[in-house]
BALOBA-1460 file (C-alpha; in Angstrom, 3 decimals):
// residues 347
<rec num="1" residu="x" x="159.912" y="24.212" z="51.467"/>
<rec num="2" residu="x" x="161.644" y="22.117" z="54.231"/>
<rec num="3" residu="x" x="160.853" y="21.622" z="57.424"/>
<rec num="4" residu="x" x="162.269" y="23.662" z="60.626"/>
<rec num="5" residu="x" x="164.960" y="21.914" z="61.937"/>
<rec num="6" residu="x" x="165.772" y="21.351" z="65.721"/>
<rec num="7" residu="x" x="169.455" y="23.184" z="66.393"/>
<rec num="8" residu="x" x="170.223" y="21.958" z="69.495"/>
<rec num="9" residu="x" x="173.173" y="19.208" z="69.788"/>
<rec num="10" residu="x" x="173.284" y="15.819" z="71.286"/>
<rec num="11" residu="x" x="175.050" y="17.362" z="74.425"/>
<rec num="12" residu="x" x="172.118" y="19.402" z="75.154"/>
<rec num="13" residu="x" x="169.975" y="16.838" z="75.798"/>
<rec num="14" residu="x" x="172.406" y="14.563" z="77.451"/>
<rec num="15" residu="x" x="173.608" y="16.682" z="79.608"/>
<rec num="16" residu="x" x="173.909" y="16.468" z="83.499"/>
<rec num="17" residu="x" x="172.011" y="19.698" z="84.364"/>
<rec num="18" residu="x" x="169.376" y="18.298" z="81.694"/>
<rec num="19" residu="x" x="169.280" y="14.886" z="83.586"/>
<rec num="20" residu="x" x="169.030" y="16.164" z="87.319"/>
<rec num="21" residu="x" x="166.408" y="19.176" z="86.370"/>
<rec num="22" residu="x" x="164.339" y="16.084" z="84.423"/>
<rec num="23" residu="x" x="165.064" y="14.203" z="87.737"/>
<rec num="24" residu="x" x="163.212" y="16.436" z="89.363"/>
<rec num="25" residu="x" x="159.930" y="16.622" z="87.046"/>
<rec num="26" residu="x" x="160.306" y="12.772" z="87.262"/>
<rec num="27" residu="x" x="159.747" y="12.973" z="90.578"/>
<rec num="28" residu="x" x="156.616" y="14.675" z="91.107"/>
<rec num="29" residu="x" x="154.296" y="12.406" z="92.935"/>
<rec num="30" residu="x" x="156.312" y="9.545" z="92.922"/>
<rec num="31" residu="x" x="158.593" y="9.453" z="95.729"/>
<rec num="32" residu="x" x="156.986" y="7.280" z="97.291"/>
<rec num="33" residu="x" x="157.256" y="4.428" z="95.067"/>
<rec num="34" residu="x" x="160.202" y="1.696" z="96.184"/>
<rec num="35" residu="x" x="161.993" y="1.601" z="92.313"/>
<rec num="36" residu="x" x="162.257" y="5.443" z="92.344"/>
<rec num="37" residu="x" x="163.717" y="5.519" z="96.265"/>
<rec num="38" residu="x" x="166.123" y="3.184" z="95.286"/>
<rec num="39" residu="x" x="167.546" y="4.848" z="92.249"/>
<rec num="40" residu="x" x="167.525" y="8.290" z="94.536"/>
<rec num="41" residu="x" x="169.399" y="6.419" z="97.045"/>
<rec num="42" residu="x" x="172.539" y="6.373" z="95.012"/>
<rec num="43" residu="x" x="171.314" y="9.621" z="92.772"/>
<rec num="44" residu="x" x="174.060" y="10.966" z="91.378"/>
<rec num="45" residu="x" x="176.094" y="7.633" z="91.050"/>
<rec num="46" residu="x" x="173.258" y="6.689" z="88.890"/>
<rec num="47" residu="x" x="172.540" y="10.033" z="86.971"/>
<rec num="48" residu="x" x="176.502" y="10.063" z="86.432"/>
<rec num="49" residu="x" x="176.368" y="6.412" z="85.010"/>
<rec num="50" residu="x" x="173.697" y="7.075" z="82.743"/>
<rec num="51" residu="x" x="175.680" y="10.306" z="81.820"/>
<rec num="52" residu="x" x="178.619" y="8.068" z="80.596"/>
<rec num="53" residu="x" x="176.520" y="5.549" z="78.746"/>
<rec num="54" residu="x" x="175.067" y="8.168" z="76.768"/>
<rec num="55" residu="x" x="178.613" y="10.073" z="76.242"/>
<rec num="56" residu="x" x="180.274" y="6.773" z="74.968"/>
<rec num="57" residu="x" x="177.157" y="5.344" z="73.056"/>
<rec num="58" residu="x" x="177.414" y="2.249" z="75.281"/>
<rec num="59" residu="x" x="173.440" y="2.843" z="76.761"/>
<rec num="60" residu="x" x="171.092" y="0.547" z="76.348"/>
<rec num="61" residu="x" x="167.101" y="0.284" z="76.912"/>
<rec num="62" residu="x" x="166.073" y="-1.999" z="79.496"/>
<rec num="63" residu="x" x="163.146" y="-4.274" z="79.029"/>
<rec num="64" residu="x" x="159.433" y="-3.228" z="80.357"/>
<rec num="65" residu="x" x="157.194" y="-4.811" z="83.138"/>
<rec num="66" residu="x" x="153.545" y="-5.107" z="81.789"/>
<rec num="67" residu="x" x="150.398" y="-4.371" z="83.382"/>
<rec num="68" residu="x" x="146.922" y="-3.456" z="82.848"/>
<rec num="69" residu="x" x="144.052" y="-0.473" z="83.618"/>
<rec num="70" residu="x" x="140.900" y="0.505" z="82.861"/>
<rec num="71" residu="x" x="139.662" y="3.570" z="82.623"/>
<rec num="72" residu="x" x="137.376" y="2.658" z="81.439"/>
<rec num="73" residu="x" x="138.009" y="0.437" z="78.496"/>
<rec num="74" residu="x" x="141.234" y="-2.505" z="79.109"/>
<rec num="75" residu="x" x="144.540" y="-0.686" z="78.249"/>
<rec num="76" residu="x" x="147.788" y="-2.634" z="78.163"/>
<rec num="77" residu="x" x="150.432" y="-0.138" z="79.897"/>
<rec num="78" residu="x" x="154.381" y="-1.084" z="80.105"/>
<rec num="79" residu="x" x="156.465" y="0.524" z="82.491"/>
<rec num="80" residu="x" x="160.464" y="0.834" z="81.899"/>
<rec num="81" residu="x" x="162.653" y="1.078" z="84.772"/>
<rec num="82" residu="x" x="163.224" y="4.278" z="86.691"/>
<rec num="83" residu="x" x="166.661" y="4.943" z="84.825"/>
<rec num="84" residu="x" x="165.161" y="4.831" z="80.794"/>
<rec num="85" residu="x" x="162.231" y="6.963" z="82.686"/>
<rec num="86" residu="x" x="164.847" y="9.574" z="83.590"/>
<rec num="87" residu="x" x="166.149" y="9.529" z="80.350"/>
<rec num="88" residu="x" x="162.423" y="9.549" z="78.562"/>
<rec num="89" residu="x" x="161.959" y="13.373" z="80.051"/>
<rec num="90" residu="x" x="165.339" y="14.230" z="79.568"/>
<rec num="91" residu="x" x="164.272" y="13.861" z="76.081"/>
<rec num="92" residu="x" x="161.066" y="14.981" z="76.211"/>
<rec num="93" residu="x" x="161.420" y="18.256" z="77.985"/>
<rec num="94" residu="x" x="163.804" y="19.364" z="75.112"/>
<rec num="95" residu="x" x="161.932" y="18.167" z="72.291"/>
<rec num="96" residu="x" x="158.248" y="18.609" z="73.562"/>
<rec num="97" residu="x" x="158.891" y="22.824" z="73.215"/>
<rec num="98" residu="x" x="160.492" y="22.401" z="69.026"/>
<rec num="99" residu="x" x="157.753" y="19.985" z="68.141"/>
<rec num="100" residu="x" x="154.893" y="21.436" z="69.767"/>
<rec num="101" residu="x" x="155.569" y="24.660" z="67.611"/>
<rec num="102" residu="x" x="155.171" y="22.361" z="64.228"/>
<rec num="103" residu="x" x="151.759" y="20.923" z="65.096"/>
<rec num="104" residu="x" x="148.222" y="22.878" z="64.191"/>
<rec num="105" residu="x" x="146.498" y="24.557" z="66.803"/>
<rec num="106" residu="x" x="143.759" y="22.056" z="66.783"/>
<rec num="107" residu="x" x="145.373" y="19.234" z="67.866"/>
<rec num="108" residu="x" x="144.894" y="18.438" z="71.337"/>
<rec num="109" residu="x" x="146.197" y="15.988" z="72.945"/>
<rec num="110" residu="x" x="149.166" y="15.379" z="74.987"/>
<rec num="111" residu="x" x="149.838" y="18.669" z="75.132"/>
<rec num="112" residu="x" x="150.358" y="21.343" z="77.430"/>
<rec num="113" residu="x" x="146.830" y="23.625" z="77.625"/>
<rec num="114" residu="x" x="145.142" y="21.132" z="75.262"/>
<rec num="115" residu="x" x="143.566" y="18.409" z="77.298"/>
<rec num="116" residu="x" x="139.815" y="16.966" z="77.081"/>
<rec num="117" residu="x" x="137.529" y="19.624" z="78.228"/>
<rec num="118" residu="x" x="139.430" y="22.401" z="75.734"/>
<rec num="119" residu="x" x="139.260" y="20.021" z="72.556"/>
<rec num="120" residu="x" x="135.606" y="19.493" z="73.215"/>
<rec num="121" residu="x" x="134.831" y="23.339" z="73.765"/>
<rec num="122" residu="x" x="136.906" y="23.697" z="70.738"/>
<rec num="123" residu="x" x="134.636" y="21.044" z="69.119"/>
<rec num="124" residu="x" x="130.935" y="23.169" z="69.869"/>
<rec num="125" residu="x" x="133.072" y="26.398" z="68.612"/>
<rec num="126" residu="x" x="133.566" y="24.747" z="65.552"/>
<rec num="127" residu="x" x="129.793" y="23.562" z="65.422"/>
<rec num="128" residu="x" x="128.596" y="26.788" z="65.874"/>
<rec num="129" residu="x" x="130.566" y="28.343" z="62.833"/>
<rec num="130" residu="x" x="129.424" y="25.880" z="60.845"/>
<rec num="131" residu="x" x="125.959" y="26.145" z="61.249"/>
<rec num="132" residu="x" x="125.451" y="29.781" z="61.412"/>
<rec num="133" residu="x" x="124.685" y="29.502" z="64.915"/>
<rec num="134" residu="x" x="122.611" y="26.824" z="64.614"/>
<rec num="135" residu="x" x="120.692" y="28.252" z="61.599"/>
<rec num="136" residu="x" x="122.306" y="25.587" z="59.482"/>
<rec num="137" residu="x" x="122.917" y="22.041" z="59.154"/>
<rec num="138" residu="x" x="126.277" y="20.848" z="60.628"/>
<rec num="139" residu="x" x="127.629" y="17.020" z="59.548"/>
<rec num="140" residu="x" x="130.001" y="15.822" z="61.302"/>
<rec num="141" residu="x" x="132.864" y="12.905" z="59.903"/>
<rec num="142" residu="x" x="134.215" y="11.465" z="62.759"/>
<rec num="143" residu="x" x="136.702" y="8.436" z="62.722"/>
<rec num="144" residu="x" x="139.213" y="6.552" z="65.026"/>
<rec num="145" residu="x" x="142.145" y="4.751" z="64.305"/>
<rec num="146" residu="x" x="142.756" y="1.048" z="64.440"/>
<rec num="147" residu="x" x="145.203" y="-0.051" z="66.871"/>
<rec num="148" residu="x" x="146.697" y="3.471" z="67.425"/>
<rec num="149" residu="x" x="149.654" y="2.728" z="69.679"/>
<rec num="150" residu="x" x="150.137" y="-0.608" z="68.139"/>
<rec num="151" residu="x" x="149.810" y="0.363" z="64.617"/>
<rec num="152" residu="x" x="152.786" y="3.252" z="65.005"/>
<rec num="153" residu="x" x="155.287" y="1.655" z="62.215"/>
<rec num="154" residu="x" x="158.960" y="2.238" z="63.699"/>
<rec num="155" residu="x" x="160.742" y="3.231" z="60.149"/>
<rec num="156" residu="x" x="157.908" y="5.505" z="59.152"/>
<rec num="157" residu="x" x="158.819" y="7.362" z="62.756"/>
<rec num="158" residu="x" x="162.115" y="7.474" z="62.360"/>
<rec num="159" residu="x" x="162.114" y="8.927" z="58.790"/>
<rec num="160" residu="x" x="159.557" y="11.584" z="59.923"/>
<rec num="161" residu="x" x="162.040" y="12.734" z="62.960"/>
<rec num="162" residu="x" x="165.386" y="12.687" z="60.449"/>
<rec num="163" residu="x" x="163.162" y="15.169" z="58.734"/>
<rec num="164" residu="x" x="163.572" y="17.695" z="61.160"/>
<rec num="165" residu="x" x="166.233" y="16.674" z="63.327"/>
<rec num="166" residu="x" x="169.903" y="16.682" z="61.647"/>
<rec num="167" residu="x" x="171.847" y="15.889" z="64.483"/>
<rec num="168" residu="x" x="172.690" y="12.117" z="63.530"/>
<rec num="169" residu="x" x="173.602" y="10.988" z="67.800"/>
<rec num="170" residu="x" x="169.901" y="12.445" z="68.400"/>
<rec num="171" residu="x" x="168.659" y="10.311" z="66.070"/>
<rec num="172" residu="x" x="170.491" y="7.019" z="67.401"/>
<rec num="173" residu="x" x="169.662" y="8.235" z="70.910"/>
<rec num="174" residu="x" x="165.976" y="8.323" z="69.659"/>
<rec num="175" residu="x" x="166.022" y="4.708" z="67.411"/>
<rec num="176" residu="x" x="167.282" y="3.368" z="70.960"/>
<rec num="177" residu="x" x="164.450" y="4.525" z="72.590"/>
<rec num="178" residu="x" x="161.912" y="3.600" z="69.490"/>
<rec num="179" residu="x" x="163.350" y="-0.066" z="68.782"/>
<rec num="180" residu="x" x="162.768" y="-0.668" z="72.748"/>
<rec num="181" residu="x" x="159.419" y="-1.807" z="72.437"/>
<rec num="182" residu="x" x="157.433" y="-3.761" z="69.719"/>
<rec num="183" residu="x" x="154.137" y="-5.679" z="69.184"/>
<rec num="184" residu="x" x="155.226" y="-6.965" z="66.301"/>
<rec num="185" residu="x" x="158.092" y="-6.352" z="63.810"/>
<rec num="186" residu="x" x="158.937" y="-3.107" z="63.660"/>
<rec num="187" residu="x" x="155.089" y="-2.426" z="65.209"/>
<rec num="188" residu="x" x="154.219" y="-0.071" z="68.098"/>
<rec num="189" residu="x" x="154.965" y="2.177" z="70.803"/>
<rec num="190" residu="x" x="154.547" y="1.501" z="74.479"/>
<rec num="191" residu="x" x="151.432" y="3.334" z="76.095"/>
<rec num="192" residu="x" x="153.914" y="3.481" z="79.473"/>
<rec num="193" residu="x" x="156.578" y="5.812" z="77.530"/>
<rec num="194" residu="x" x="156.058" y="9.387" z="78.147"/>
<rec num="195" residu="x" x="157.891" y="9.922" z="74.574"/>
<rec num="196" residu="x" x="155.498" y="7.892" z="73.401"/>
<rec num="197" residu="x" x="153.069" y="10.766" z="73.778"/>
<rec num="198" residu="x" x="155.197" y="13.156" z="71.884"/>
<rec num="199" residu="x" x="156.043" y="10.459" z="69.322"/>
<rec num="200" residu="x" x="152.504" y="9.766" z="68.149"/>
<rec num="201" residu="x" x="151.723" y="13.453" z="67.873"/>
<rec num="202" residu="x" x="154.909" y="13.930" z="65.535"/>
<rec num="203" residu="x" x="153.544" y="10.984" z="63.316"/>
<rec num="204" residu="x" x="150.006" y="12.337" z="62.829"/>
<rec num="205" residu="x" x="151.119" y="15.270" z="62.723"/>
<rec num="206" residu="x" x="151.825" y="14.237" z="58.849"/>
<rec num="207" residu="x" x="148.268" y="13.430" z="58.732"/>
<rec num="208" residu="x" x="147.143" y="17.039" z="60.277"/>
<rec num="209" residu="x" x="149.195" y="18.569" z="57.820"/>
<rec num="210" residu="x" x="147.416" y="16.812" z="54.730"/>
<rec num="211" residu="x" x="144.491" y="17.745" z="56.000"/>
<rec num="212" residu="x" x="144.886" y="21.119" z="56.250"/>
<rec num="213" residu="x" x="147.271" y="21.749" z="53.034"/>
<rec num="214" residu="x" x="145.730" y="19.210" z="50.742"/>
<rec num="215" residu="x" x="142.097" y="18.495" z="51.446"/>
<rec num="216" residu="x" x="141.685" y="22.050" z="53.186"/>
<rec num="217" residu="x" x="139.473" y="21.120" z="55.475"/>
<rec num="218" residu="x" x="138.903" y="24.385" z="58.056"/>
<rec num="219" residu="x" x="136.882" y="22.661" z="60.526"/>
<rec num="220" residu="x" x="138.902" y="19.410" z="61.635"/>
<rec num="221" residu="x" x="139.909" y="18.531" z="65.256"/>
<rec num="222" residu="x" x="142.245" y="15.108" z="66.736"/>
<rec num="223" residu="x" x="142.334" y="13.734" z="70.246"/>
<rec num="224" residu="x" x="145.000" y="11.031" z="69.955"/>
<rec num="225" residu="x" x="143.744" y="8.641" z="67.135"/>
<rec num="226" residu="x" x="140.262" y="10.371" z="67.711"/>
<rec num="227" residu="x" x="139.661" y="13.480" z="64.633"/>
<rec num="228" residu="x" x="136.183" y="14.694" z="63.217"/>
<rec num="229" residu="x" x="135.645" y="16.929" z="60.325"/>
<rec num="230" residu="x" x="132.630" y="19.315" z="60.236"/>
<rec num="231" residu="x" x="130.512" y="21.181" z="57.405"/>
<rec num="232" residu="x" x="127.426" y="22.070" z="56.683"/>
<rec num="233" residu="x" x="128.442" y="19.961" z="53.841"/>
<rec num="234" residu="x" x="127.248" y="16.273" z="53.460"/>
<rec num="235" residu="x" x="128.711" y="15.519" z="50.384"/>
<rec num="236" residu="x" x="132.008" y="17.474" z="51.092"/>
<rec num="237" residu="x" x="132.942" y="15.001" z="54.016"/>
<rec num="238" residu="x" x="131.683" y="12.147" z="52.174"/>
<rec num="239" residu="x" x="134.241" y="12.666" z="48.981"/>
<rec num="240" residu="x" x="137.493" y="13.125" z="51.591"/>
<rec num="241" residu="x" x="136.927" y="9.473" z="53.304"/>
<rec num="242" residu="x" x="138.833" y="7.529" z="50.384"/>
<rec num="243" residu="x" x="141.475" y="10.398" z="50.561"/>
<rec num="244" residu="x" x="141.749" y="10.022" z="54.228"/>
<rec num="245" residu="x" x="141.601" y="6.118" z="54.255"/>
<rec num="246" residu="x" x="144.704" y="6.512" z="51.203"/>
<rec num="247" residu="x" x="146.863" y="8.572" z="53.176"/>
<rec num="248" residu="x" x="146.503" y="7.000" z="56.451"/>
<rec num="249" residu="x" x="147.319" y="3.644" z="54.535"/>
<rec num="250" residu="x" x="150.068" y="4.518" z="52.383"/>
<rec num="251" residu="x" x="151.616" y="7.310" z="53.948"/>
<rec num="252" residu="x" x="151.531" y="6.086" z="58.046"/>
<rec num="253" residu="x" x="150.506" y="2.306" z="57.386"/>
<rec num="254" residu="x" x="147.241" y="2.869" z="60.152"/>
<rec num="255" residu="x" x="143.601" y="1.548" z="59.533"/>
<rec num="256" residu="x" x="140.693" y="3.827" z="60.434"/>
<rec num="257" residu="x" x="138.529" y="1.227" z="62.632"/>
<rec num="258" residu="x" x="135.916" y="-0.182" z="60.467"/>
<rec num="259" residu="x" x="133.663" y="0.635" z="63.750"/>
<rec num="260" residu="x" x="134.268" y="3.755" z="63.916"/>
<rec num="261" residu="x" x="133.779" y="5.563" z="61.472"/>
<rec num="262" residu="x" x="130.515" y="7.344" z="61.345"/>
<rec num="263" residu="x" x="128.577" y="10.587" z="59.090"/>
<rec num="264" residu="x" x="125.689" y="12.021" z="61.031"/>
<rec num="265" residu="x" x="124.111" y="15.467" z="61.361"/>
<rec num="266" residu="x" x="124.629" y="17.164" z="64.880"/>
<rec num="267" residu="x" x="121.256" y="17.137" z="65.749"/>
<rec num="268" residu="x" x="121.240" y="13.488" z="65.990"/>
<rec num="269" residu="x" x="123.722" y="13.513" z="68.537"/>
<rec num="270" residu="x" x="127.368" y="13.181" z="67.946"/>
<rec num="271" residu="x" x="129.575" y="10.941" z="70.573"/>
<rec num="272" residu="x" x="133.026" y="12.070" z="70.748"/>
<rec num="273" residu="x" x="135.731" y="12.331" z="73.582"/>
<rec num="274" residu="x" x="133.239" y="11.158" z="76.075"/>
<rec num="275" residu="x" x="130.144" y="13.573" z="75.656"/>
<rec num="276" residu="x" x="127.462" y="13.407" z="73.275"/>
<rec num="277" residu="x" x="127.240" y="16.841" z="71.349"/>
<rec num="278" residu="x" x="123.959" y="18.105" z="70.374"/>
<rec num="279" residu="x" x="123.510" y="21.845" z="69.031"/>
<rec num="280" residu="x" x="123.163" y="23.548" z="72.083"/>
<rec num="281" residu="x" x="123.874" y="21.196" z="74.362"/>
<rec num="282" residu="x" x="125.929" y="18.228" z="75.466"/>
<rec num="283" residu="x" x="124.890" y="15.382" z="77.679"/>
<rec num="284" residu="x" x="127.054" y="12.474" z="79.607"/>
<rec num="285" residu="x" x="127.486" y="9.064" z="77.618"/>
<rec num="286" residu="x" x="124.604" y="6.499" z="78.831"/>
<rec num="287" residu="x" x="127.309" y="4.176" z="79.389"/>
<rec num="288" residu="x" x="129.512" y="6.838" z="81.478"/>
<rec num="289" residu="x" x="126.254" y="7.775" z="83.193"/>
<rec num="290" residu="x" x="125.929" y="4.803" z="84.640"/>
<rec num="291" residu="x" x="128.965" y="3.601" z="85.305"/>
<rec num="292" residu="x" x="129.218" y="7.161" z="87.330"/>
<rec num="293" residu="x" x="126.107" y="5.957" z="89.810"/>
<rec num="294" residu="x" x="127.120" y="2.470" z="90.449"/>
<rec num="295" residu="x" x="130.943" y="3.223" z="91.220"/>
<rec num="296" residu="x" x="130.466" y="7.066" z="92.800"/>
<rec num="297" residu="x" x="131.532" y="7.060" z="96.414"/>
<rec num="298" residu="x" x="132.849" y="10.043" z="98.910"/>
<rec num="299" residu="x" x="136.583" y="9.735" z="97.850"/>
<rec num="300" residu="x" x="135.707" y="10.007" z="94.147"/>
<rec num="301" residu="x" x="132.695" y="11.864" z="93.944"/>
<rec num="302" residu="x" x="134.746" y="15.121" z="93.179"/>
<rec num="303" residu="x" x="135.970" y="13.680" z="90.131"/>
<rec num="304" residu="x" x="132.271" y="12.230" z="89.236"/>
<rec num="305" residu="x" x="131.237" y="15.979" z="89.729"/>
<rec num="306" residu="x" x="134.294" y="17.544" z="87.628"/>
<rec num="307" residu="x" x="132.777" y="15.066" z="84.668"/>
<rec num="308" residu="x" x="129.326" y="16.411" z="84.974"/>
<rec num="309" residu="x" x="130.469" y="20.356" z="84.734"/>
<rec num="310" residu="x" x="131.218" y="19.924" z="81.251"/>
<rec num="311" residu="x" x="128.008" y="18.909" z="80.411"/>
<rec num="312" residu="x" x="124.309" y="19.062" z="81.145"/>
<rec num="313" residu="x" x="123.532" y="16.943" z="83.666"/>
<rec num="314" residu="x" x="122.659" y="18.534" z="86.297"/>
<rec num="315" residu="x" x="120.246" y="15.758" z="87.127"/>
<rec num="316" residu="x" x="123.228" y="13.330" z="87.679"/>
<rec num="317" residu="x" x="125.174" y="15.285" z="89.749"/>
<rec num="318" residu="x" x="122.347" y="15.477" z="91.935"/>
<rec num="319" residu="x" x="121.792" y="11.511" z="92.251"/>
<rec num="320" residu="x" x="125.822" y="11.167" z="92.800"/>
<rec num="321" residu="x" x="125.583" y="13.107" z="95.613"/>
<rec num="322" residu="x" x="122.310" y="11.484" z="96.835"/>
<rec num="323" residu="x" x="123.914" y="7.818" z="96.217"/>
<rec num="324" residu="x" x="126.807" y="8.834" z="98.553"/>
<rec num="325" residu="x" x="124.840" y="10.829" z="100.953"/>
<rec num="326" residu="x" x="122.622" y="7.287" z="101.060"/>
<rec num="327" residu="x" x="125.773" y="5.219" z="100.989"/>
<rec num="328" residu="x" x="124.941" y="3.122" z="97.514"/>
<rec num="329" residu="x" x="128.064" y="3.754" z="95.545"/>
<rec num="330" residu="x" x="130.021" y="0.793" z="95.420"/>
<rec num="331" residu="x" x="133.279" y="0.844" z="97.573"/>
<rec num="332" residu="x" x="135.051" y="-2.148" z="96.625"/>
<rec num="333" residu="x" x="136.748" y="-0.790" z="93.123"/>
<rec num="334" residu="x" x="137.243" y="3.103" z="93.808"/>
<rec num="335" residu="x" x="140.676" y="2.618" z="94.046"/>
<rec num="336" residu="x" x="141.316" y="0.357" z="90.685"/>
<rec num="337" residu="x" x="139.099" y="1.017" z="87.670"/>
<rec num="338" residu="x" x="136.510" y="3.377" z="89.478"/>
<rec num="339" residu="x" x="139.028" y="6.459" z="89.017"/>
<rec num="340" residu="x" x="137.860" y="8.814" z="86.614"/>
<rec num="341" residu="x" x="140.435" y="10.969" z="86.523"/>
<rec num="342" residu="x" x="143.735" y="10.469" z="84.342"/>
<rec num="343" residu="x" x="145.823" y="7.569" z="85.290"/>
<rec num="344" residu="x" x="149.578" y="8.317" z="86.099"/>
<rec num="345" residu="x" x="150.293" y="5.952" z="82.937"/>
<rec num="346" residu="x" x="153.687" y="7.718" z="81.850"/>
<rec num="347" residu="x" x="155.714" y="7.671" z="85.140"/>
């Protein structure tokens, strides 16, 4: 059976009413920013320009300015300029809706409703199913992919999105967009692009749907390059790995990390998306924990806090507030790599 296919035209997306209302998403919490005042300054000379490029298949993708963040680990983030932003969620905010009907209900990120804190509720829910309640033992396969961003191989993309879009200017529109960036021949995606976000999902999305049609695995849950598979199982999870490594390999040329990869039983603690998950409990990573107390200070203590809800650790909240109430947090980073919360990295 073939895939659903996206019915919309290249008009619809190119469209001026499509540009301005995308303008105005764009612009939420930005206008303050000196590349996006200038661009509004001449608005709809510049909307209108970038209307005619894209009507006589004359536009082009600028180049990107690289930068850095942590949060925590070193992330290299490049930003395009204001005008191939516009155009990113003029794209986006017509694909996002088609595509986000094709992927599986437990994949969860980058999309609307399915951020951190749902995927790892979603993750104990699972636990509990599979082990009765905790009456059972629950293993859990977890791995992470090698060079996610970096890995994402450009003609693999593109054949994936012919598959379901049959407008051929979409597609040219999108291979402008895709060939923008690289790390290497014909290698990556830009962690800057906000179709980036949608693009990655669409690729393992392939992946998703091999798991669930052709190992029929139940209990399986991705974050971004981050999935797990539970049972109550051990073998079962151990006889899908060279099935997993095969299709990742051959089908979407990605490694899983050789790091990363790990088999354990829940009760000996399972780290994933930035808790560690016990049966009836979850705790705050040692390494989060204490990079909490020595950064925590009164602008980002709510943030600190919001961290804690989500998991036992009452005791920690309790010293974050005491370290700020004492004045020990340090102030000289909460502004670069102390934020906790999501960074604005597709503007």
């Amino acid at each position: 059976m073939g895939k659903i296919q996206f019915t919309h035209g290249y008009h619809y997306i190119i469209s001026l009413e499509n540009l301005l209302e995308a303008w105005q998403e764009f612009l939420c919490g930005k206008r303050q920013r000196q590349d996006v005042q200038e661009f509004e300054h001449n608005l709809m000379t510049n909307v209108i320009a970038l209307h005619n490029e894209l009507i006589n298949f004359t536009y082009r993708h600028s180049g990107y300015k690289a930068f850095k963040i942590s949060d925590p680990k070193p992330r290299d983030i490049h930003k395009a300029s204001v005008r191939d932003r516009l155009l990113h969620h003029a794209i986006y905010r017509q694909l996002y809706p088609f595509f986000n009907r094709t992927f599986i209900a437990d994949s969860y990120s980058c999309r609307n409703n399915k951020g951190t804190h749902k995927a790892i509720n979603r993750f104990r829910s699972m636990s509990y199913q599979v082990s009765k309640n905790n009456t059972k033992t629950c293993w859990v396969l977890k791995c992470d992919i090698r060079k996610f961003f970096a890995s994402i191989d450009h003609d693999i993309l593109k054949s994936i999105l012919a598959e379901y879009i049959p407008d051929r200017n979409i597609l040219w529109l999108l291979n402008r967009v895709i060939d923008s960036f690289e790390v290497a021949p014909n290698k990556g995606l830009p962690l800057g692009n906000l179709t980036s976000q949608l693009f990655v999902n669409v690729y393992m999305n392939e992946f998703d749907q091999f798991v669930k049609h052709e190992l029929k695995q139940r209990y399986y849950i991705r974050y971004a390059d981050d999935f797990a598979f539970l049972s109550d199982d051990k073998q079962e999870l151990a006889n899908i790995i060279k099935s997993v490594h095969e299709f990742l390999g051959k089908k979407l040329e990605l490694q899983i990390h050789p790091n990363k990869i790990s088999l354990s039983t829940l009760a000996s603690g399972v780290d994933y998306l930035g808790y560690v998950h016990f049966p009836k409990y979850r705790i705050l990573r040692t390494k989060t924990k204490k990079r909490a107390l020595y950064l925590v200070n009164h602008k980002n203590l709510s943030s600190y806090l919001g961290v804690c809800q989500h998991a036992n650790a009452f005791d920690v909240e309790r010293e974050l507030v005491n370290r700020v109430l004492r004045g020990l947090g340090s102030t000289s980073k909460c502004n670069t790599s102390a934020k906790i919360e999501v960074y604005d990295i597709y503007p």
